[in-house]
DRENFI-751365 format. One record per residue: residue in three letters; x, y, z of N, C-alpha, C, O in turn. Coordinates in pm, whole numbers, plus 32768, in hexadecimal, padded with zeros to 4 digits. Each point is the difference from the previous one (the first is absolute). Example, Ala and Ser with C-alpha at 12.3 -4.5 7.8 and 13.67 -1.06 7.14 Angstrom:
// residues 2
ALA85277DC7830C7FA780778000805A8078800080687FFE8042/SER7F75806B7F768052807780067FB3806D80498033806F8011/
This chain:
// residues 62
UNK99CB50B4771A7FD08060806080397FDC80897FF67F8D802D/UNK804480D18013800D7FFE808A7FB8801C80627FA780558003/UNK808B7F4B80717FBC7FB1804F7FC6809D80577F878013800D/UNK80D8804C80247FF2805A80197F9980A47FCB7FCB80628034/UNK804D7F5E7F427F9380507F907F7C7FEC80457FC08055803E/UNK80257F397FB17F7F7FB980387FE7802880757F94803B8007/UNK80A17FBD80547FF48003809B7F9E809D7FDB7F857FFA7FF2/UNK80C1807C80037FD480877FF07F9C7FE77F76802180617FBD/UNK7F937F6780067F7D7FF77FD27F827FF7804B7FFE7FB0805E/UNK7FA380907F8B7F5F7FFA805C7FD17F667FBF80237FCA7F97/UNK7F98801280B87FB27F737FFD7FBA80377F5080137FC47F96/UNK7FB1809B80777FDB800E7F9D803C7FE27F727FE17FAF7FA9/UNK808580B68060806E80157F7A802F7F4A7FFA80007FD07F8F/UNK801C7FED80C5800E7F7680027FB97FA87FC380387FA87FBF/UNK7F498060804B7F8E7FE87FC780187FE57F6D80007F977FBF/UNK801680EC801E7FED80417F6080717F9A7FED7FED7FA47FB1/UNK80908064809680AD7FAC7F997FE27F7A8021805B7FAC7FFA/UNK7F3C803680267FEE7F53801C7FCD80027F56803C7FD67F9D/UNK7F628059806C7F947FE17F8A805B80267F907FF47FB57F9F/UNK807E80C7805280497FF57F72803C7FB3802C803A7FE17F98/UNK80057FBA80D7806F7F957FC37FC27F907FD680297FA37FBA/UNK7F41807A80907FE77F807FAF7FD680047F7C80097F927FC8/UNK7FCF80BF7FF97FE97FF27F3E80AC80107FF480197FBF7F9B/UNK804A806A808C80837FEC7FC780147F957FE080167FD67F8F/UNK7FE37FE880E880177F5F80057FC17F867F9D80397F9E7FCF/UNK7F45808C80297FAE7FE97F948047800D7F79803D7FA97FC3/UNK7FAC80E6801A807480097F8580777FAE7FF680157FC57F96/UNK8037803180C580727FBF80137FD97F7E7FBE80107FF47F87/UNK7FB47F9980CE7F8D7F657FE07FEE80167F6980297FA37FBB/UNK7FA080CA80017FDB7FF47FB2808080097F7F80177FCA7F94/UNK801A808680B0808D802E7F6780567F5E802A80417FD57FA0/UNK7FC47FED80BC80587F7880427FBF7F727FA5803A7F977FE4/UNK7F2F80967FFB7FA67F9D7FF3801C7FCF7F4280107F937FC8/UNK7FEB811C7FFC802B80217F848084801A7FD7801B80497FA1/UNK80657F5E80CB808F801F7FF0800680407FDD801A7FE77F8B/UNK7FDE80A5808A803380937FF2804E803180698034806B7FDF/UNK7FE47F7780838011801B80A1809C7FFC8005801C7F98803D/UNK806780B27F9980717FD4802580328000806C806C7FC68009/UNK7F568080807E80247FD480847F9F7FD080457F9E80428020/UNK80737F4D7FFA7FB37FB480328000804480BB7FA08011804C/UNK80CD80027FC47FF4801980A77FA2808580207FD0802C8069/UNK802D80017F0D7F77807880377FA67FF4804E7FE680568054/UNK7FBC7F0C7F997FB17FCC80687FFB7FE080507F947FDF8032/UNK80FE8014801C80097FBD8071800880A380467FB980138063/UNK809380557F707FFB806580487F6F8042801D7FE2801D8074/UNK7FD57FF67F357F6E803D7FDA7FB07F9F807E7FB7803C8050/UNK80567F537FBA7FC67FA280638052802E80947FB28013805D/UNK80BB7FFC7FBB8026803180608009807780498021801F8072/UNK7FAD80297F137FE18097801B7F60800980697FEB8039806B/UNK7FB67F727F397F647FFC801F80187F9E80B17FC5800D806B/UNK809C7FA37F707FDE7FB980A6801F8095808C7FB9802A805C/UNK80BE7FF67F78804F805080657FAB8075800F7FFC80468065/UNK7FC17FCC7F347F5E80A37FF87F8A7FBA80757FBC803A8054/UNK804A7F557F917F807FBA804880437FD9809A7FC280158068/UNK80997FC27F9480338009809D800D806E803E7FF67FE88078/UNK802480B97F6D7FFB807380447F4080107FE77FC980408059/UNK7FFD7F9E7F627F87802A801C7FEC7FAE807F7FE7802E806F/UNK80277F4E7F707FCF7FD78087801C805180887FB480288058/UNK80DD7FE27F9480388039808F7FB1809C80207FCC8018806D/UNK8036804C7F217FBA8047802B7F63800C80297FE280578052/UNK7FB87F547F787F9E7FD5803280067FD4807B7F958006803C/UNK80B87FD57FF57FFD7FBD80AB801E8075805C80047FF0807A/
């Protein structure tokens, strides 16, 4: 997801793509846990997605 995508999201709609990345990510842990997982870098993106969602919330909250 782009950084720009985000920017033009409501705090709200932000909200909501925090909470699906995080059961993604979950899933992810879990298919990684049960070596099923053939890309592993999925999680690092899915985790970088949820930080960069939570830093424009912040900013727009202020």
């Amino acid at each position: 997801m782009k950084i720009q995508e985000i920017r033009e999201m409501s705090v709200e709609e932000l909200g909501n793509k925090v909470v699906e990345l995080k059961q993604e990510l979950f899933n992810l842990r879990l298919q990684k846990a049960m070596h099923k997982l053939e890309n592993t870098a999925k999680i690092g993106e899915v985790k970088k997605s949820i930080a960069q969602i939570k830093t424009v919330i912040t900013e727009k909250s202020n």
